[in-house]
N, C-alpha and C positions, 0 to 999 in steps of 0.2 A: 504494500500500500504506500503512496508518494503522501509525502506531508511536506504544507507550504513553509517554509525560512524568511523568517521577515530579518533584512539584517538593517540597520541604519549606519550613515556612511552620511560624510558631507560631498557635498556637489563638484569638488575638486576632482575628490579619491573617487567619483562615479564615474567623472567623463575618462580618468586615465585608465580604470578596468571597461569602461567599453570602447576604449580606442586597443588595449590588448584584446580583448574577447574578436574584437573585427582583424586585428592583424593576423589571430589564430583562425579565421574563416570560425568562429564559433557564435552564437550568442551568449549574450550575458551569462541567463542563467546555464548555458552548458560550459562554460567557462568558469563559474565559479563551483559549480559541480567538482571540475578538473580542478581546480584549482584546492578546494573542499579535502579533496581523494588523495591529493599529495603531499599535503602540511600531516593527514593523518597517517596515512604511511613513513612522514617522516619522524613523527613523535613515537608510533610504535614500534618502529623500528631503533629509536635512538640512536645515538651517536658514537658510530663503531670506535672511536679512539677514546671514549672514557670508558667503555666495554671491556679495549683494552687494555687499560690501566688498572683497572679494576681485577683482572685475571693475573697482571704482571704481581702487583702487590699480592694477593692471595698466595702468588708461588712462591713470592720472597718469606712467607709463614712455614715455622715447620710445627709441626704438630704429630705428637707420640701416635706412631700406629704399628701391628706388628707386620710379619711381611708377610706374603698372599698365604702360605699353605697354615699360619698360625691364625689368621682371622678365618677361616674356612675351618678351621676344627673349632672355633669360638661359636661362630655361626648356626654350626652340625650343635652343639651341645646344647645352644641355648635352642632349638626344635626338641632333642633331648629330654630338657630336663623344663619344656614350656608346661605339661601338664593340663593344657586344653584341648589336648588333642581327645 
């Protein structure tokens, strides 16, 4: 189902998005649709390089873990000794 967007803008900021909307061959509103569809794809997508910053600091952490075949007998024990089963 399409729902109408009333958005307010002053007369300046209107005529220079319908001078872009005509230089895209688009109308207004399919222009602010596109336009709508790519600020949101950029916010959900966020900004690959604090992504990466974020992963770098993480790996600079070390944190106590034991190595694969001792957390795999930890794993196996605590099915073991869950008692819900």
């Amino acid at each position: 189902m399409s729902k109408r967007l009333q958005i307010v803008i002053g007369d300046a900021q209107l005529e220079r998005f319908e001078a872009a909307a005509r230089a895209s061959g688009l109308t207004l509103s399919a222009w602010a649709r596109d336009a709508l569809r790519a600020a949101e794809l950029r916010t959900a997508l966020g900004d690959a390089e604090n992504k990466l910053a974020a992963v770098r600091a993480a790996a600079r952490h070390a944190f106590p873990a034991p190595d694969i075949d001792e957390m795999n007998r930890e794993i196996a024990r605590g099915y073991v000794n869950d008692g819900s089963a």
